[in-house]
Every structure is written in C-alpha cells, then in structure tokens.
C-alpha positions, 0 to 999 in steps of 0.5 A: 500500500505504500509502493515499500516506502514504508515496510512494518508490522504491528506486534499482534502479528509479529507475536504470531511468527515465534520470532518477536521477544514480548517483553521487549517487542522486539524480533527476537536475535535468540529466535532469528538466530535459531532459523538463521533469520535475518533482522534486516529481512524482516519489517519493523515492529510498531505498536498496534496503536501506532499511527505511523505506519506510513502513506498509502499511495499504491490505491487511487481511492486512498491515496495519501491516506495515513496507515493506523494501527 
C-alpha cells in the first residue's frame, strides 16, 4: 500500500511468527538466530496503536491516506 516506502508490522502479528521477544517487542536475535533469520529481512515492529505506519499511495481511492494501527 505504500509502493515499500514504508515496510512494518504491528506486534499482534509479529507475536504470531515465534520470532518477536514480548517483553521487549522486539524480533527476537535468540529466535532469528535459531532459523538463521535475518533482522534486516524482516519489517519493523510498531505498536498496534501506532499511527505511523506510513502513506498509502499504491490505491487511487486512498491515496495519501495515513496507515493506523
């Protein structure tokens, strides 16, 4: 939706992949580790009630609309 400008996750989902500690809200280097993950690979973690996850610009019908959590 935001044409890879802007590439996150919140961490509902990202708890969901076994790989994000939940104390920190963080991806986890002990996880990433294990599976031989990249942190760089993977999107960044914001809250779920973030309003910053970024511009829609990809859908003429929202474009420029901000991304919320």
């Amino acid at each position: 939706m935001t044409n890879g400008k802007s590439i996150v996750t919140d961490s509902s989902n990202a708890s969901r992949t076994m790989l994000m500690d939940i104390e920190t809200l963080e991806w986890s280097e002990k996880m990433l580790s294990e599976f031989g993950i990249y942190k760089d690979c993977l999107a960044e973690i914001k809250k779920s009630s973030s309003d910053d996850f970024g511009i829609a610009t990809d859908i003429d019908a929202i474009n420029c609309v901000p991304i919320t959590g």
